[in-house]
DRENDOGU-700886 format. One record per residue (C-alpha): residue in three letters; chain; z, x, y. Coordinates in steps of 0.05 Angstrom, whole numbers. Layout:
# residues N
  res  chain      c3      c1      c2
  ala      A       Z       X       Y
...
//
This chain:
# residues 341
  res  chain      c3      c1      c2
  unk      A    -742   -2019    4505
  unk      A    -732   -1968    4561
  unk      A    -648   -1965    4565
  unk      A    -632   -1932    4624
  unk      A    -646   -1964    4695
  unk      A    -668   -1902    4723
  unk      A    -734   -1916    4683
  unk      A    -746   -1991    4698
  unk      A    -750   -1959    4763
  unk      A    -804   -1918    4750
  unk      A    -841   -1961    4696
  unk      A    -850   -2006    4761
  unk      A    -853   -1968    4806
  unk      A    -914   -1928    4776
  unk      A    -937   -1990    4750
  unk      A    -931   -1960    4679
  unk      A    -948   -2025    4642
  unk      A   -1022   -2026    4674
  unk      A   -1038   -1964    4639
  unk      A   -1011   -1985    4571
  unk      A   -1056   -2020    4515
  unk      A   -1035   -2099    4509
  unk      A   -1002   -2082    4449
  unk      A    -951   -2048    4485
  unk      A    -898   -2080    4514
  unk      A    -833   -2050    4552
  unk      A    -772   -2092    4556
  unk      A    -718   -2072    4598
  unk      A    -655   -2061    4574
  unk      A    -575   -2056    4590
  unk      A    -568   -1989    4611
  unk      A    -556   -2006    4693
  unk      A    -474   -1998    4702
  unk      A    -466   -2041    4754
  unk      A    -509   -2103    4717
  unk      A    -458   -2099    4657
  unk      A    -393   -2105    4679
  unk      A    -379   -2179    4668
  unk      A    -351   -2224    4722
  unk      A    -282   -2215    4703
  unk      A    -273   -2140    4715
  unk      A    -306   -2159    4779
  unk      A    -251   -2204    4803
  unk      A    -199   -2160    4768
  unk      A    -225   -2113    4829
  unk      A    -220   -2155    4887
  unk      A    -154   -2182    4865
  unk      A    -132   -2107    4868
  unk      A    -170   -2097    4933
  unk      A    -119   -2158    4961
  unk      A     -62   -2126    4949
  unk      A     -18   -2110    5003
  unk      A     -16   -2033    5015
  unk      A     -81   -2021    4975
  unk      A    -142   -1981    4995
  unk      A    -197   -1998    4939
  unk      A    -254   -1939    4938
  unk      A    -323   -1957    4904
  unk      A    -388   -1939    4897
  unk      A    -436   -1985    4944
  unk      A    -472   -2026    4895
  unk      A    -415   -2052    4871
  unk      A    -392   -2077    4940
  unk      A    -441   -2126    4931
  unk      A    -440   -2158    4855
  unk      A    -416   -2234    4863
  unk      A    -350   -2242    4823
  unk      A    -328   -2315    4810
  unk      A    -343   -2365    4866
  unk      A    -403   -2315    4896
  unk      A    -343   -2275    4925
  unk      A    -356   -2196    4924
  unk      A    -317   -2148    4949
  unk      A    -359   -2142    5006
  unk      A    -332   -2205    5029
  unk      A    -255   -2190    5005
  unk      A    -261   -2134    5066
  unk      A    -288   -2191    5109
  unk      A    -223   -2222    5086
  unk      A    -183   -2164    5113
  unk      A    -164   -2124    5048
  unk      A    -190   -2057    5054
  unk      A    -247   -2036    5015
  unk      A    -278   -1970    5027
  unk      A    -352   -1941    4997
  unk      A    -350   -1874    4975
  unk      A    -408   -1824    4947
  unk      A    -369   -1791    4895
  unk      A    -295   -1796    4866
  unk      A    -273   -1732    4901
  unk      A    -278   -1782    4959
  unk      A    -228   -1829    4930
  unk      A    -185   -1763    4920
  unk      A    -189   -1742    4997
  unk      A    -167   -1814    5016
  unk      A    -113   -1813    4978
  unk      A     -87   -1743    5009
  unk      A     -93   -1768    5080
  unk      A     -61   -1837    5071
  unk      A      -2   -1815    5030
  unk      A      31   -1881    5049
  unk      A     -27   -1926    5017
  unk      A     -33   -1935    4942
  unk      A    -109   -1917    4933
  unk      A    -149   -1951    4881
  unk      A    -217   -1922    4858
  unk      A    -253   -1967    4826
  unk      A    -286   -1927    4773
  unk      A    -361   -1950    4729
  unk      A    -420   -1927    4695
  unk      A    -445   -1897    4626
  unk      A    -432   -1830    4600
  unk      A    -468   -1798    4660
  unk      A    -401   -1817    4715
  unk      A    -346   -1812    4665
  unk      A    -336   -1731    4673
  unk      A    -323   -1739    4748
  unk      A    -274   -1799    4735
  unk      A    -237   -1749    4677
  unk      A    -241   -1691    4728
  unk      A    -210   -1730    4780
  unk      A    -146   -1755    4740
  unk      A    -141   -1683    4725
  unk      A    -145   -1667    4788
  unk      A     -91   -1719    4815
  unk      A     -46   -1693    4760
  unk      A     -58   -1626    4803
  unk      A     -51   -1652    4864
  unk      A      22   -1690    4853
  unk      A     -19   -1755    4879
  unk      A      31   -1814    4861
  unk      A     -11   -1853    4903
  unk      A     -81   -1850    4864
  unk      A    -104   -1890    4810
  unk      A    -168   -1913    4774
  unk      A    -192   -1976    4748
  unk      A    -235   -1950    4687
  unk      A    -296   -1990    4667
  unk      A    -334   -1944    4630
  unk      A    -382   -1954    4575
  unk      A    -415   -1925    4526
  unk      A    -487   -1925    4505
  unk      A    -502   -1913    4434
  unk      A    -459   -1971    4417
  unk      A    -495   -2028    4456
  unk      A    -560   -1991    4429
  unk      A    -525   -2015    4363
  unk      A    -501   -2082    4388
  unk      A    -581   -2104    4407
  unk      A    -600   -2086    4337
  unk      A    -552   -2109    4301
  unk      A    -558   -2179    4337
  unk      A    -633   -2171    4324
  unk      A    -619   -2154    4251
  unk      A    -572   -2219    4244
  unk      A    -603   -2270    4286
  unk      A    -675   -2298    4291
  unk      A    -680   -2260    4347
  unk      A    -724   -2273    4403
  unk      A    -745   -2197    4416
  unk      A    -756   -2139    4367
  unk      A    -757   -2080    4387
  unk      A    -790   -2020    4355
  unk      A    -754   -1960    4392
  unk      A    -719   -1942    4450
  unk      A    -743   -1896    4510
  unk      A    -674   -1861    4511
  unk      A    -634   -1847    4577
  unk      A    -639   -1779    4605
  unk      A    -579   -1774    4647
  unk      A    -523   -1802    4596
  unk      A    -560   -1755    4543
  unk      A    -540   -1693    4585
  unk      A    -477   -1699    4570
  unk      A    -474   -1724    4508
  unk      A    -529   -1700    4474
  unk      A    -588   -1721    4429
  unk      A    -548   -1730    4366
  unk      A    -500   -1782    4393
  unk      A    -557   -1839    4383
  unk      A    -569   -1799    4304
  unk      A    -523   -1859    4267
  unk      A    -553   -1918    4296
  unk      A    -628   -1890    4297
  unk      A    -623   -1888    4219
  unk      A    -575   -1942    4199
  unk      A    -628   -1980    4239
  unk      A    -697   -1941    4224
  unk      A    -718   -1950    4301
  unk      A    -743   -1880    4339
  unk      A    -716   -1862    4405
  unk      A    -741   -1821    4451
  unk      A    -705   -1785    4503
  unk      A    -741   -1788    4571
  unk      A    -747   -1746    4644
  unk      A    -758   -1797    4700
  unk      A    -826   -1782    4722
  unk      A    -874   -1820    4705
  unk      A    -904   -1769    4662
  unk      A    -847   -1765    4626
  unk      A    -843   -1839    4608
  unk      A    -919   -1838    4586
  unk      A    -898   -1781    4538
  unk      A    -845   -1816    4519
  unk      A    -878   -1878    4501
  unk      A    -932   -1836    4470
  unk      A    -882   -1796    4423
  unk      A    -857   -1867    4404
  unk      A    -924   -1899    4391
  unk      A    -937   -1831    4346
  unk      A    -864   -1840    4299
  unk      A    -879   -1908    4282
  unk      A    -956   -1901    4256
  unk      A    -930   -1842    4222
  unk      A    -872   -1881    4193
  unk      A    -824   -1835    4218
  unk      A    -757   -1849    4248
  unk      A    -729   -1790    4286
  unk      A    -695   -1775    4358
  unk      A    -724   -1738    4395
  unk      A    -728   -1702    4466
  unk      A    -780   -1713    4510
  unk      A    -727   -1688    4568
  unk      A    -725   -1617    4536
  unk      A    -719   -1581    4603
  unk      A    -646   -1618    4612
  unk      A    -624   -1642    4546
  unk      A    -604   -1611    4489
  unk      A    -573   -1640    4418
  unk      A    -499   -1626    4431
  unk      A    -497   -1636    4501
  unk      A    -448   -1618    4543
  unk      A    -396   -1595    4505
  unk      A    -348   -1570    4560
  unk      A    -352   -1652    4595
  unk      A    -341   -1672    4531
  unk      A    -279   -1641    4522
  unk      A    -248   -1659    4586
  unk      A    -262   -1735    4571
  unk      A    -233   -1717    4498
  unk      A    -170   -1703    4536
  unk      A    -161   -1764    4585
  unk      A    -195   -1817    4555
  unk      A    -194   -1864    4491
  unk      A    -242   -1918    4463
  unk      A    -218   -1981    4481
  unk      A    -214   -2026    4421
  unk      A    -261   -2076    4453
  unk      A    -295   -2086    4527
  unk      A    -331   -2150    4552
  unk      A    -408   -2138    4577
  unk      A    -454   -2181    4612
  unk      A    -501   -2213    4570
  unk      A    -474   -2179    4511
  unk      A    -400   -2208    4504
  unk      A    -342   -2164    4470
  unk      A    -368   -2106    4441
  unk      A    -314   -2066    4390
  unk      A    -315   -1996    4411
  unk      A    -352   -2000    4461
  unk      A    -318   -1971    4541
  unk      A    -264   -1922    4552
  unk      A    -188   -1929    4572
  unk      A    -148   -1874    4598
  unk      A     -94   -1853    4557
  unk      A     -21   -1866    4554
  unk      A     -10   -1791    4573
  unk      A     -44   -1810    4640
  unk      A     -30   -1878    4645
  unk      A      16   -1864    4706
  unk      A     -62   -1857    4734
  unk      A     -81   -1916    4706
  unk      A     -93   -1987    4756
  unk      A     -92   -2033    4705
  unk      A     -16   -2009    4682
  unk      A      10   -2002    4750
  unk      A     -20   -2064    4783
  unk      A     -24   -2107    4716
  unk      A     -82   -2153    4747
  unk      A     -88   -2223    4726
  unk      A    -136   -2239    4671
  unk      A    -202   -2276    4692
  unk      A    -259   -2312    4661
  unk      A    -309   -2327    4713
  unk      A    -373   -2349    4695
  unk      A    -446   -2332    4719
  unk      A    -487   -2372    4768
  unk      A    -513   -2426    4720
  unk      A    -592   -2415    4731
  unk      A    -572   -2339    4737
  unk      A    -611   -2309    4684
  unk      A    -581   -2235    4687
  unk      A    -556   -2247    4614
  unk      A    -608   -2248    4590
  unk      A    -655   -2204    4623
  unk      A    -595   -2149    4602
  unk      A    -611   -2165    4528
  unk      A    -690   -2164    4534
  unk      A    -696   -2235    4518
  unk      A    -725   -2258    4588
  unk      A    -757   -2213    4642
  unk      A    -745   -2221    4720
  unk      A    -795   -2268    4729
  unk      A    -776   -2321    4679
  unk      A    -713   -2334    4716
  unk      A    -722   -2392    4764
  unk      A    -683   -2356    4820
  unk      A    -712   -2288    4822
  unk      A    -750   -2280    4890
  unk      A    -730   -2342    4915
  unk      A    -654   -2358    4931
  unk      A    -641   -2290    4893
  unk      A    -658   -2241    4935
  unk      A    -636   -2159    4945
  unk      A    -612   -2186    5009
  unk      A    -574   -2260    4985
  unk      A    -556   -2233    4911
  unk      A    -528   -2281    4864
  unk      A    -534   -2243    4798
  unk      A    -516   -2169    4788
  unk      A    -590   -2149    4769
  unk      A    -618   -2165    4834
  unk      A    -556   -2117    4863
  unk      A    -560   -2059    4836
  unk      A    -612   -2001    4851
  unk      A    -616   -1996    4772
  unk      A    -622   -2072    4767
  unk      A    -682   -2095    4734
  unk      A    -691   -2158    4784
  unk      A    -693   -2110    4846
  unk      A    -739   -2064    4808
  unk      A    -794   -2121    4808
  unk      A    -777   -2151    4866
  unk      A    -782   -2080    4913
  unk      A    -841   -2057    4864
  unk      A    -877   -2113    4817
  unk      A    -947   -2126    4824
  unk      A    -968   -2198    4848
  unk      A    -937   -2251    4883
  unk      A    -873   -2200    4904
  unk      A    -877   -2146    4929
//
């Protein structure tokens, strides 16, 4: 299973699986942000995004992920509240300086890769005096849905099994090669920790293909010009100092994971959304042929849902992996090899 979205991307785009024996199969995995985040933090957003005096700041594929009823926040700005895309969180910072008036709202995602910028920029507010700035914090964590696919596979009569993990190169930067350590050998599955090119993901596959006829279990780094085992200890630290685990976070496809996002903590919870707003709980549900589910957990691919390429488009979304530039959906729809392309 290839984890990070960054490398369906390329598996497709390279058309990776052509060059692979038929004995080698890649799945795609969770690891795309925006596909995740369930349905409920979704509308927890646009409700914030209504509020009267509010100026909501996020990143542009997440303008466009259908919350309950198809509505996205895409169309909440249609509605009239006021819903700005930004490039980075320093963005959402500089908004918040020049409308002083407005209580501005960024609406913050991602793995381990975007939460230093999030940490920086509550920091940075704290700095600044901003009363007027807050986050919504959705951030997860990868080593523990790693955990959560294999332990479901280890439980359940599972419809995939997976025999290691092309590790994400981006989220390992920061923190490091030892982070996936625990679950590699409470599990005995190898991961390997890939660059993006497609080079890299043939090596990576390759170094894979290698520990398991040698019976070996190890993590390794394929990535070795960018990642190291500790990672980035200085990041680490700063999301040490404003953030917390929450004690459980709902994912798409995967359901409550323990352990499993981030929270800011009660020393910066004056920077929190969620405590100054206190949005209303919500428990939308997916599009009922939407198969994003389970496409997240590797149990179907694009193709098997009956939507994908045909009322489930990149342009007329209706699930959260067509969205996304990580997504696997748009990955086969803007690359796959047949009747799409």
């Amino acid at each position: 299973m290839e984890f990070c979205g960054g490398h369906t991307h390329t598996i497709h785009r390279y058309d990776i699986p052509s060059l692979l024996p038929n004995n080698i199969e890649m799945i795609h995995g969770p690891g795309c942000p925006v596909c995740v985040l369930p349905i409920g933090r979704v509308d927890k957003a646009i409700w914030l995004a209504s509020q009267p005096n509010v100026i909501l700041c996020s990143y542009g594929d997440m303008l466009r992920v259908p919350g309950s009823g198809q509505k996205s926040l895409l169309q909440a700005k249609a509605d009239g509240a006021d819903v700005r895309m930004i490039y980075s969180v320093d963005d959402a910072l500089k908004i918040a300086q020049q409308n002083p008036e407005k209580e501005v709202i960024f609406f913050a995602i991602g793995f381990e890769t975007t939460t230093p910028p999030t940490a920086f920029a509550i920091l940075q507010a704290r700095h600044l005096n901003l009363s007027n700035f807050t986050v919504f914090c959705n951030h997860v964590l990868t080593p523990v849905a790693m955990e959560c696919l294999l332990q479901a596979q280890r439980e359940e009569d599972a419809a995939v099994n997976l025999d290691g993990f092309v590790g994400p190169a981006h989220v390992s930067i920061v923190i490091g090669s030892q982070a996936y350590e625990a679950v590699c050998q409470k599990y005995q599955k190898p991961i390997v920790i890939s660059g993006f090119e497609p080079l890299d993901v043939l090596h990576s596959i390759l170094m894979l293909v290698e520990q398991i006829n040698q019976n070996r279990c190890e993590v390794e780094i394929q990535y070795t010009r960018a990642v190291t085992s500790t990672g980035n200890l200085t990041t680490q630290a700063m999301m040490d100092e404003v953030l917390q685990l929450r004690s459980s976070f709902e994912w798409r496809g995967l359901g409550h994971i323990p352990q499993s996002a981030l929270e800011i903590k009660s020393a910066f919870a004056f920077f929190d959304a969620e405590k100054r707003f206190q949005p209303p709980e919500s428990h939308g549900t997916e599009h009922k042929q939407c198969d994003c589910g389970d496409i997240l957990r590797g149990v179907k691919k694009p193709r098997d849902c009956k939507l994908f390429a045909k009322i489930c488009t990149p342009e007329n979304p209706l699930g959260s992996c067509m969205v996304s530039s990580e997504g696997a959906c748009a990955a086969v729809y803007a690359y796959g090899r047949g009747d799409v392309v």
